[in-house]
VOGU-23052 format. One line per 10 residues: number of its first residue (from 0); their letters; for each residue y, z, x of N, C-alpha, C. Coordinates in steps of 0.1 Angstrom, whole numbers, plus 5000, padded with zeros to 4 digits. Layout:
BEGIN
NUM	a	Y/Z/X/Y/Z/X/Y/Z/X; ...
END
This chain:
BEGIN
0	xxxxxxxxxx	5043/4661/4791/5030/4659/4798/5030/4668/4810; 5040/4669/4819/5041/4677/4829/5043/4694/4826; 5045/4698/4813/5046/4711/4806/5028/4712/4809; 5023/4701/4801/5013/4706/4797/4999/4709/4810; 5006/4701/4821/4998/4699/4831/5001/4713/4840; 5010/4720/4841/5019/4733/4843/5004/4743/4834; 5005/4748/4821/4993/4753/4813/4985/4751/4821; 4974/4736/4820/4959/4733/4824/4960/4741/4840; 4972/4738/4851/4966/4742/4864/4971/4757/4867; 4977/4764/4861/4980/4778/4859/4968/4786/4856
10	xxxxxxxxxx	4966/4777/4844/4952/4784/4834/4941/4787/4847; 4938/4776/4857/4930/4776/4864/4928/4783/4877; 4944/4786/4879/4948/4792/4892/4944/4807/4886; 4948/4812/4871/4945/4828/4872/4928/4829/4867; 4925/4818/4866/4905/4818/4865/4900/4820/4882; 4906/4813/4886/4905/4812/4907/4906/4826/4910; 4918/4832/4908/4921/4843/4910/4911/4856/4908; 4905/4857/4897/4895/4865/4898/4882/4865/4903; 4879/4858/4910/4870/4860/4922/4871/4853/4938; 4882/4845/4941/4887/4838/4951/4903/4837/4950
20	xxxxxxxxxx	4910/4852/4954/4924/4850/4953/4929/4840/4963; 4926/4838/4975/4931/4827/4986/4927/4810/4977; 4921/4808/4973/4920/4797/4965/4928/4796/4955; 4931/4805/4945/4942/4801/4936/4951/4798/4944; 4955/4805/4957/4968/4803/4958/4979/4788/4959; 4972/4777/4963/4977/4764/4960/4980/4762/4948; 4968/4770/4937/4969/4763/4926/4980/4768/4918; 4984/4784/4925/4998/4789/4914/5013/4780/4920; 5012/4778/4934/5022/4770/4939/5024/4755/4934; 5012/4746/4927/5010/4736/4924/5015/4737/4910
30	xxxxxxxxxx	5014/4745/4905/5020/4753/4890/5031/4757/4889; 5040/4763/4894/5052/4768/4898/5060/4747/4900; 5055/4740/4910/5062/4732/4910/5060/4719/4897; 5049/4719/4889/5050/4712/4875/5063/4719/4866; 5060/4731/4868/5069/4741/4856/5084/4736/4861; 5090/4735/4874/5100/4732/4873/5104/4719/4871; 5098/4705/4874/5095/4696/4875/5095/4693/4853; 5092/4704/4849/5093/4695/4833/5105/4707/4828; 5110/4714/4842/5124/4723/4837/5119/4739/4830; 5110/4743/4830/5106/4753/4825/5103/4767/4838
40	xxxxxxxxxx	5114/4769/4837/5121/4775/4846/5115/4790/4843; 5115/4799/4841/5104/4811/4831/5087/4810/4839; 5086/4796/4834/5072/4799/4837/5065/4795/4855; 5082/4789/4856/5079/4790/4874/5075/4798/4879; 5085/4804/4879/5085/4824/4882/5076/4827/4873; 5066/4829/4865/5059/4836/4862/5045/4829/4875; 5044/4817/4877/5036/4810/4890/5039/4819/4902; 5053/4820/4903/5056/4822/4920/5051/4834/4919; 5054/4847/4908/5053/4862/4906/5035/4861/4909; 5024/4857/4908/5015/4853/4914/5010/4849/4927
50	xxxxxxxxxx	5018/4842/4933/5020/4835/4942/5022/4851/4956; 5033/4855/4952/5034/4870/4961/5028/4878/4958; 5021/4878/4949/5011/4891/4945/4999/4889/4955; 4997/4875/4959/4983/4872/4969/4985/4875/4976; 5002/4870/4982/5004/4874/4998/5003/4891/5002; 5008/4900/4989/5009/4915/4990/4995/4920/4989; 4987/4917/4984/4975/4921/4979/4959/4917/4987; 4958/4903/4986/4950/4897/4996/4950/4895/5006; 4962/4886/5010/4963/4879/5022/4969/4885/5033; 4976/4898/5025/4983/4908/5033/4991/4902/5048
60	xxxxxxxxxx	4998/4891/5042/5008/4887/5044/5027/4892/5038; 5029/4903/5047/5040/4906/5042/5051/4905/5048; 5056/4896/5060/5067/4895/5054/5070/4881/5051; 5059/4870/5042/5059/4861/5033/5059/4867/5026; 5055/4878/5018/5055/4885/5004/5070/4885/5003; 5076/4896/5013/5089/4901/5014/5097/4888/5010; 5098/4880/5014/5110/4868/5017/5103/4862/4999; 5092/4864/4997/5088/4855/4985/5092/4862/4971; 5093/4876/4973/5096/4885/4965/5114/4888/4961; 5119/4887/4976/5134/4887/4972/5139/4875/4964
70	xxxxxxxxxx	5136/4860/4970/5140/4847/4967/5134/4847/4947; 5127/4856/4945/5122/4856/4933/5131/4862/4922; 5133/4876/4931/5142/4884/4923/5154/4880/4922; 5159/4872/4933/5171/4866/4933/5175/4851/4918; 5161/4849/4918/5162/4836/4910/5166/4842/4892; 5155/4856/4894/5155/4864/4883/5162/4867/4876; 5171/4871/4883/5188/4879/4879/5197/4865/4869; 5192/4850/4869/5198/4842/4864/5195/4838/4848; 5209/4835/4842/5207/4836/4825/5196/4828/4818; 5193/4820/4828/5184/4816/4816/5167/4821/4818
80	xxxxxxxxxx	5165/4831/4825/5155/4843/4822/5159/4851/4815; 5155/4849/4803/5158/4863/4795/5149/4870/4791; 5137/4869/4794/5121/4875/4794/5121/4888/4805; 5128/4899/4796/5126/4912/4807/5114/4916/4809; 5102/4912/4805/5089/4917/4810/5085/4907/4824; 5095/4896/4825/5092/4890/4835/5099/4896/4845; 5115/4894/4843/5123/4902/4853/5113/4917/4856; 5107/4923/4852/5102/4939/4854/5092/4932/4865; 5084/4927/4860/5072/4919/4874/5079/4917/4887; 5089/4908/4882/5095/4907/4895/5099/4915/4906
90	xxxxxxxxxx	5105/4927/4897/5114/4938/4902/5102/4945/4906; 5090/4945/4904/5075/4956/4908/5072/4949/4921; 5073/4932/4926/5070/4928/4937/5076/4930/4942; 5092/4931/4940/5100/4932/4953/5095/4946/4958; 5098/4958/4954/5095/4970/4955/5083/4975/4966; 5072/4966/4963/5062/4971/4966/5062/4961/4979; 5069/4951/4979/5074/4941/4991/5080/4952/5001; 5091/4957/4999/5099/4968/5005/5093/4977/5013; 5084/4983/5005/5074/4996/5009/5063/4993/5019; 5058/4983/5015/5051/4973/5025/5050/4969/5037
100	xxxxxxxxxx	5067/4968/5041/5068/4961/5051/5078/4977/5060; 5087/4981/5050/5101/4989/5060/5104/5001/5047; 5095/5011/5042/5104/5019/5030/5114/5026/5032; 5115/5031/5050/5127/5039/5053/5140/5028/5054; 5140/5019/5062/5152/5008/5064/5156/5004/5046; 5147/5002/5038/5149/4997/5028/5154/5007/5014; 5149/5016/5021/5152/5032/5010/5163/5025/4998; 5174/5026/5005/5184/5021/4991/5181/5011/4985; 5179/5000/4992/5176/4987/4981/5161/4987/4972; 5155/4999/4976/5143/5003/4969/5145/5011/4952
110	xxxxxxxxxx	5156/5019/4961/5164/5030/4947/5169/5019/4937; 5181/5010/4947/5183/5002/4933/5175/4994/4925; 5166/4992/4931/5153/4980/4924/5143/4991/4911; 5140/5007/4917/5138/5017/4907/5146/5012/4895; 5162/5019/4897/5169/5020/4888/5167/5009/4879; 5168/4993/4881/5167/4981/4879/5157/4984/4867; 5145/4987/4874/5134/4981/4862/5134/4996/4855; 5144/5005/4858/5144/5018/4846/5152/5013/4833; 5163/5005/4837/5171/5000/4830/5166/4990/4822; 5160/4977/4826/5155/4971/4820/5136/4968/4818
120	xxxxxxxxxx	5136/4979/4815/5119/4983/4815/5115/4979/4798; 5104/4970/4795/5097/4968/4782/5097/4979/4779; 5095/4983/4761/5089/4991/4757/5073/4994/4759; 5068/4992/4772/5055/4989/4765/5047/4999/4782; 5035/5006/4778/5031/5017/4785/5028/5014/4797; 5023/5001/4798/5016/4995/4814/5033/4995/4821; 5040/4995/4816/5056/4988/4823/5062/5008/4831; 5059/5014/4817/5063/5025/4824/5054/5031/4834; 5043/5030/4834/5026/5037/4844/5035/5027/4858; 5036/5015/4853/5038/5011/4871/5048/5013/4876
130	xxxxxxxxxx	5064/5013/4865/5073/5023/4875/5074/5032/4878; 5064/5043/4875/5061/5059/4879/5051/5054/4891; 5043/5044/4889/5032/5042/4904/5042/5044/4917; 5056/5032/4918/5062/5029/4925/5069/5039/4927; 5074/5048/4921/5086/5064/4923/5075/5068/4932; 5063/5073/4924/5055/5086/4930/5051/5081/4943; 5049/5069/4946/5044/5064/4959/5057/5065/4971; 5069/5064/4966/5080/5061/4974/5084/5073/4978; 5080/5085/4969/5086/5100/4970/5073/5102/4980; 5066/5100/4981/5053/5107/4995/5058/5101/5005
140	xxxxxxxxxx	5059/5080/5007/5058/5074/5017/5073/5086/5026; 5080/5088/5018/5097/5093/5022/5090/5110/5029; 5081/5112/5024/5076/5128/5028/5093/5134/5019; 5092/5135/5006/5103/5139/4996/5092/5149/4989; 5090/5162/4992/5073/5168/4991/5073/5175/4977; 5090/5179/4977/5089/5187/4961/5088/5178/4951; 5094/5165/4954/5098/5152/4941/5082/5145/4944; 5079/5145/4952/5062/5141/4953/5056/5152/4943; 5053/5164/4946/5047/5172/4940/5050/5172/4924; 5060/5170/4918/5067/5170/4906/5059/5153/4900
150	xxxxxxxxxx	5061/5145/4910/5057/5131/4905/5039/5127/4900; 5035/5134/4912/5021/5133/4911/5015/5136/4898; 5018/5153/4900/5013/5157/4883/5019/5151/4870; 5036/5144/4873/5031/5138/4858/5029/5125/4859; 5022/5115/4867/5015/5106/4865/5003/5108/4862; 4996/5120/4865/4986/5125/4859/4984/5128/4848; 4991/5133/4842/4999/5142/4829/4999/5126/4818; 5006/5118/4826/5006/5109/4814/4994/5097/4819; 4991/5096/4822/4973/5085/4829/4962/5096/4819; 4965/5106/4811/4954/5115/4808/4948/5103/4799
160	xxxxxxxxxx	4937/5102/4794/4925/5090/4788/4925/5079/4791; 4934/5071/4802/4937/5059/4806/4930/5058/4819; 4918/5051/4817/4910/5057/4833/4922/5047/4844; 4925/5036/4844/4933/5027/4850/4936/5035/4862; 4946/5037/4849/4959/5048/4853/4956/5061/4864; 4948/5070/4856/4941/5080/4857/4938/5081/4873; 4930/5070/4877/4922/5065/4891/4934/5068/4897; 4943/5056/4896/4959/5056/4906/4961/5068/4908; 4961/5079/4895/4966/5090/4897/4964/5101/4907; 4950/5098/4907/4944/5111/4914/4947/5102/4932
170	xxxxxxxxxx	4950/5092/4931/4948/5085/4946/4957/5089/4955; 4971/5093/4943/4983/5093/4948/4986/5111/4951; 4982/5118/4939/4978/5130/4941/4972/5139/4954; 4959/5125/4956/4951/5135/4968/4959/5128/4981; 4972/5124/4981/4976/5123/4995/4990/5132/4997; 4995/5138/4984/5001/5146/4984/4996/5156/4990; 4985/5167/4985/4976/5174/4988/4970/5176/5003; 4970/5160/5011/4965/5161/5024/4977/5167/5029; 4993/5158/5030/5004/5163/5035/5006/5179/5030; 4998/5189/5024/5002/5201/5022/4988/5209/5025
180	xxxxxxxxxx	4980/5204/5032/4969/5204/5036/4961/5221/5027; 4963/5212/5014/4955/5221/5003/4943/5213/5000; 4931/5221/5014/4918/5213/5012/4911/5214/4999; 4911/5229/4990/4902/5230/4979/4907/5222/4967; 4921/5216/4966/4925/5211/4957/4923/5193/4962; 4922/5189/4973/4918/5179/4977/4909/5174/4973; 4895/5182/4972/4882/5181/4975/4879/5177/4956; 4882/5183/4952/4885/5187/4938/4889/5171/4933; 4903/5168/4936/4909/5155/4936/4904/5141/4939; 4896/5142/4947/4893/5138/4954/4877/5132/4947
190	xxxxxxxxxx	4870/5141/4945/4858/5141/4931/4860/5134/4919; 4872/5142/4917/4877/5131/4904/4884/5116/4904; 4889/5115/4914/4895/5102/4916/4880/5092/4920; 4870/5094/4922/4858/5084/4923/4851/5085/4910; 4853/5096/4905/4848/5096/4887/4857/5084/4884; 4868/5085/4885/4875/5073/4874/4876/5057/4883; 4877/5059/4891/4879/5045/4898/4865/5036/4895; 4866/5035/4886/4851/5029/4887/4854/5009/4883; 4842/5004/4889/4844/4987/4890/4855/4985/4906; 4849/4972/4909/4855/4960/4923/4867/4965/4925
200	xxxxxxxxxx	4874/4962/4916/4888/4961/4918/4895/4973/4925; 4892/4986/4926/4892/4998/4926/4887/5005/4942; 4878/4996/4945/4868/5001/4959/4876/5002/4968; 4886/4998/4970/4894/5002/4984/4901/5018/4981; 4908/5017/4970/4910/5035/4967/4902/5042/4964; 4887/5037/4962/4877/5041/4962/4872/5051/4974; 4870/5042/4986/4867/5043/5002/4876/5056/4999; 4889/5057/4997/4899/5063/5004/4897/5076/5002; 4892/5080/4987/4889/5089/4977/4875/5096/4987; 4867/5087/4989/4851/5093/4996/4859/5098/5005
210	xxxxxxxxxx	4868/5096/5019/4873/5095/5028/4877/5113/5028; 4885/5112/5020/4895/5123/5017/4883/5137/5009; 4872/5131/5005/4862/5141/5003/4853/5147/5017; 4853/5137/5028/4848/5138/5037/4854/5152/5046; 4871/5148/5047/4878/5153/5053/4878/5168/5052; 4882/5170/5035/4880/5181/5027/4868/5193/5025; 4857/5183/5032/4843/5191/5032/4844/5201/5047; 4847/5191/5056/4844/5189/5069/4861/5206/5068; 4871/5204/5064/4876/5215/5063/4873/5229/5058; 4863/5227/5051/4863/5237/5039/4846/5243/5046
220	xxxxxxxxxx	4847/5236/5059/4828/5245/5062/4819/5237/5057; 4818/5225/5050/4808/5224/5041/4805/5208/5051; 4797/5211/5064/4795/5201/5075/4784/5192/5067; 4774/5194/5062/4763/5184/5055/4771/5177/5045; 4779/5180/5035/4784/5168/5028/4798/5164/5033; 4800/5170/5041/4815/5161/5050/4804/5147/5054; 4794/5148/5062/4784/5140/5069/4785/5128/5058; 4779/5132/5049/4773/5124/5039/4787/5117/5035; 4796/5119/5031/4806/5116/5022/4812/5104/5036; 4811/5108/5045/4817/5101/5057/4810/5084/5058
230	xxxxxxxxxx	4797/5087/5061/4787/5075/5059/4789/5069/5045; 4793/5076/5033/4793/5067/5024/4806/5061/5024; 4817/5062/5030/4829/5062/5031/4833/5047/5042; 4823/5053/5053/4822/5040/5064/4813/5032/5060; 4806/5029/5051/4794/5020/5044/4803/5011/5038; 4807/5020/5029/4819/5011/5015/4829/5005/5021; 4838/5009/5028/4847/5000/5039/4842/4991/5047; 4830/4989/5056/4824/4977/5060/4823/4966/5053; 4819/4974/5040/4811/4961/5028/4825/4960/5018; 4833/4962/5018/4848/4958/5008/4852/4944/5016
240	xxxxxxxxxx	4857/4937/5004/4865/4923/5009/4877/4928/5010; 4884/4939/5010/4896/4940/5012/4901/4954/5017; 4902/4953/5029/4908/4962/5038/4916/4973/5032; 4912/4987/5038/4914/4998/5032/4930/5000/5041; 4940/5009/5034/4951/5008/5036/4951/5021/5045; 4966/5022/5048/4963/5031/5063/4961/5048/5058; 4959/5053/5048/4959/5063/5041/4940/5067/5046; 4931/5058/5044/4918/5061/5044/4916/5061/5061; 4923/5056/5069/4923/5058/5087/4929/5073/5089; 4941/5077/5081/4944/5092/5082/4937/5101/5081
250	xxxxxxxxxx	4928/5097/5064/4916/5106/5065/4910/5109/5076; 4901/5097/5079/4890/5097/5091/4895/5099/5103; 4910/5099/5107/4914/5105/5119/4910/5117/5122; 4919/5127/5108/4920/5139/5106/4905/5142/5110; 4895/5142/5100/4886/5142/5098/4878/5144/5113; 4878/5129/5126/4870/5132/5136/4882/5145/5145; 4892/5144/5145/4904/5149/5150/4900/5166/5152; 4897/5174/5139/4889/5188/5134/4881/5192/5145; 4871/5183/5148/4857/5185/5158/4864/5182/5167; 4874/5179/5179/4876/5175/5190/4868/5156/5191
260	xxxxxxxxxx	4867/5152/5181/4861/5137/5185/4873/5128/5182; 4883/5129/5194/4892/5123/5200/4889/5105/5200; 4878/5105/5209/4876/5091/5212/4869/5082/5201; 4865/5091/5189/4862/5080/5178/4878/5079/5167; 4882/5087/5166/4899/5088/5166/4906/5078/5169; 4907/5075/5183/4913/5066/5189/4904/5051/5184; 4892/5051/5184/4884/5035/5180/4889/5033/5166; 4894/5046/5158/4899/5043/5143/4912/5034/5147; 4917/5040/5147/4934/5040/5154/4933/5025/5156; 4926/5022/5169/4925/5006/5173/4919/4998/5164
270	xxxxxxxxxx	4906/4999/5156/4904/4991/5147/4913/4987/5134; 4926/4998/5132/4935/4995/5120/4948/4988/5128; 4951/4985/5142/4958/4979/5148/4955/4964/5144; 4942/4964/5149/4935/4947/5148/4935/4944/5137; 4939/4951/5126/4938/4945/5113/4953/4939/5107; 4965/4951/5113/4978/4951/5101/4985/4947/5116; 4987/4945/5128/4995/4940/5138/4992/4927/5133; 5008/4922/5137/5015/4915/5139/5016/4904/5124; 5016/4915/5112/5016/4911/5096/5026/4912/5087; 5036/4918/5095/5050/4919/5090/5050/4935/5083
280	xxxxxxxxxx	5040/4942/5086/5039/4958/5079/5044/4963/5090; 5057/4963/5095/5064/4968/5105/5065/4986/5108; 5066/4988/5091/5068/5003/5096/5053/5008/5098; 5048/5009/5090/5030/5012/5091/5023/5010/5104; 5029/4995/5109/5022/4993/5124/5027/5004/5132; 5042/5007/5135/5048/5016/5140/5037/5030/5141; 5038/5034/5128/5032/5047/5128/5019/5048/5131; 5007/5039/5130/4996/5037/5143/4996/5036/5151; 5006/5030/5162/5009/5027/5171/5017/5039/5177; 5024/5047/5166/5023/5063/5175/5014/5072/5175
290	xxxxxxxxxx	5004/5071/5165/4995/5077/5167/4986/5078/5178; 4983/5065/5179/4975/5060/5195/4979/5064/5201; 4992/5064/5206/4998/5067/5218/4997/5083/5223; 4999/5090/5208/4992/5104/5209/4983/5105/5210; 4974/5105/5207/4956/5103/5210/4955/5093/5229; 4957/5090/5230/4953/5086/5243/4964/5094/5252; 4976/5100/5249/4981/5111/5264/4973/5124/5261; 4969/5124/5247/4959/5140/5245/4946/5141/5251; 4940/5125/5253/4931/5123/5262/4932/5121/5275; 4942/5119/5282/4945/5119/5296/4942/5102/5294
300	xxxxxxxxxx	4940/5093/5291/4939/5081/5290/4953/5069/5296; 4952/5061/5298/4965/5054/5301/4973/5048/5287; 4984/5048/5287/4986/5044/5272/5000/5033/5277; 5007/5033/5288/5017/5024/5295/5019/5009/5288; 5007/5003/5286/5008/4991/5281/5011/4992/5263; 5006/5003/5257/5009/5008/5243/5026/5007/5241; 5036/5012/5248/5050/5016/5245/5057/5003/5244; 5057/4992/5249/5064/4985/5251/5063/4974/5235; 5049/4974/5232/5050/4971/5217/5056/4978/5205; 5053/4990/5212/5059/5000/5203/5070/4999/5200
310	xxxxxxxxxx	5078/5001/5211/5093/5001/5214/5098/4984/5204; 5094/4975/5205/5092/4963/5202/5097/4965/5187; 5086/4970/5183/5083/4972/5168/5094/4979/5163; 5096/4985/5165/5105/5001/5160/5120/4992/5158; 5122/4985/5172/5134/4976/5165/5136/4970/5161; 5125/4963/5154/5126/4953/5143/5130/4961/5130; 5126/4974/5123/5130/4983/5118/5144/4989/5115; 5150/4985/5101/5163/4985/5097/5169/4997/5104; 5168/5005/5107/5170/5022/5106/5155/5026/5119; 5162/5021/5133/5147/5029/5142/5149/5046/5146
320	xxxxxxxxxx	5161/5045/5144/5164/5058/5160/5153/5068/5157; 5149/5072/5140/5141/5088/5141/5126/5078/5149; 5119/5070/5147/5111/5065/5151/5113/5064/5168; 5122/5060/5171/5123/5063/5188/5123/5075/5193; 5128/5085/5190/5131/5097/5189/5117/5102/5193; 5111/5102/5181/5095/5108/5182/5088/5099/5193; 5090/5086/5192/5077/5080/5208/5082/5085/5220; 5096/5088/5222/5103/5097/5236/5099/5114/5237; 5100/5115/5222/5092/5132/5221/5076/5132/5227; 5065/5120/5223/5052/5122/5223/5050/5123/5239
330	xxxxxx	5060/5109/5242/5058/5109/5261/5067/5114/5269; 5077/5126/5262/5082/5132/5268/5081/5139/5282; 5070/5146/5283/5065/5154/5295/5065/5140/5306; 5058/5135/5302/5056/5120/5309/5063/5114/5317; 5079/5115/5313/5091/5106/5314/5096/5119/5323; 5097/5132/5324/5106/5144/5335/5105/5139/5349
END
């Protein structure tokens, strides 16, 4: 009876889930605890693997993801999971838990969680697309620029007819491309990555894609559709239920940055603070929080009250010193 009641509220939690992910969330937790409750241990974890996918995804809640994702993976590793398409999910949240929260402190236990799901990866195409998502993303977050460059193209290479895929591909591609600031192949990328991203689900790499055409335009001379691409860019991000990741604020930094419009720069800067402070995205806040701090001594602005959270942050971070390093470099002059 308690199996079967496990099914009925599961069934309901991943019907919740596609249009009110914060509402399923009791209902995969209320599922996860029938499933163990009639011993069906498999289909816990297949609840909880849900369960952190909200906190990573929605609620952008990460370091609940993080701690939800290890305790998962930890359960995973035990004999009586023998469902490697499960263990592989699992091993995809931790990862993206990792990246999420600390990719430099976590670097190695990232590599081994790679290797993990290389080793025990399904035969089956979605299993391999997502552990090339997770390399190619890990080789950029690392600034790794040749193994980025090598990665990008063949997740492209193999996403070819798979629009899914395809979308991801070009997302990941046009941020390689910004870091080598090859605007004509950006712009290009950038085009194409909103051809394929098409449907909801998609509109935040969407924004990012418009974003990075803006940037691209606005480089390349072409100021009337930088204009346009920007407004459509800041339209679609107003109106998304889900907050655009710090990739689409780089854009539009760069982007006001070009013209000398410093002080809409900095309102970027601050508006993506109010969003991911104090969320457990420790490294990410970090590197906003140096940005600001650049942008307001480039402005002659006061920024005194900025360092001390900064400083804050950085030590919560497995591995800070290159991160201290640079905030003593930015306010260096400052400090003689």
């Amino acid at each position: 009876m308690t199996e079967h009641k496990w099914y009925q509220v599961h069934g309901q939690a991943v019907q919740a889930f596609q249009s009110d992910p914060e509402r399923a969330l009791p209902l995969f937790q209320q599922a996860s605890q029938l499933a163990r409750q009639a011993g069906d241990y498999p289909a816990a974890l297949e609840s909880d693997y849900w369960t952190t996918q909200i906190h990573l995804y929605d609620l952008r809640n990460y370091q609940t993801a993080l701690e939800l994702a290890v305790a998962a993976a930890l359960e995973s590793r035990k004999p009586v999971y023998s469902d490697v398409y499960l263990r592989f999910k699992i091993q995809d949240n931790l990862v993206c838990a990792y990246m999420a929260v600390d990719p430099e402190g976590y670097a190695e236990l990232i590599e081994a969680a790679l290797m993990l799901m290389d080793d025990e990866m399904p035969a089956l195409y979605e299993c391999r697309m997502a552990a090339l998502w997770n390399r190619t993303q890990f080789r950029l977050v690392r600034q790794k620029w040749a193994e980025a460059d090598r990665a990008t193209q063949l997740y492209l290479a193999e996403s070819e007819d798979d629009p899914h895929n395809e979308g991801l591909a070009y997302v990941l591609r046009a941020h390689y491309l910004f870091s080598q600031q090859r605007w004509d192949d950006l712009l290009d990328c950038a085009r194409h990555g909103q051809e394929a991203l098409v449907g909801d689900r998609y509109d935040v790499w969407k924004v990012e894609m418009i974003a990075a055409e803006a940037l691209a335009c606005r480089k390349l001379g072409e100021e009337a559709a930088a204009q346009t691409a920007y407004r459509r860019a800041t339209a679609r991000a107003a109106a998304s239920r889900r907050v655009p990741d710090s990739d689409y604020t780089d854009f539009l930094c760069a982007f006001h940055q070009m013209n000398g419009e410093l002080e809409a720069a900095i309102a970027l800067r601050q508006r993506q603070l109010q969003v991911i402070a104090g969320r457990g995205q420790h490294y990410w806040e970090v590197l906003a929080r140096l940005a600001l701090i650049r942008l307001l001594k480039q402005t002659r602005q006061p920024y005194d009250s900025q360092l001390e959270p900064a400083r804050a942050l950085i030590h919560k971070l497995r591995k800070p010193d290159a991160l201290l390093r640079q905030l003593d470099e930015i306010i260096g002059d400052d400090q003689a």
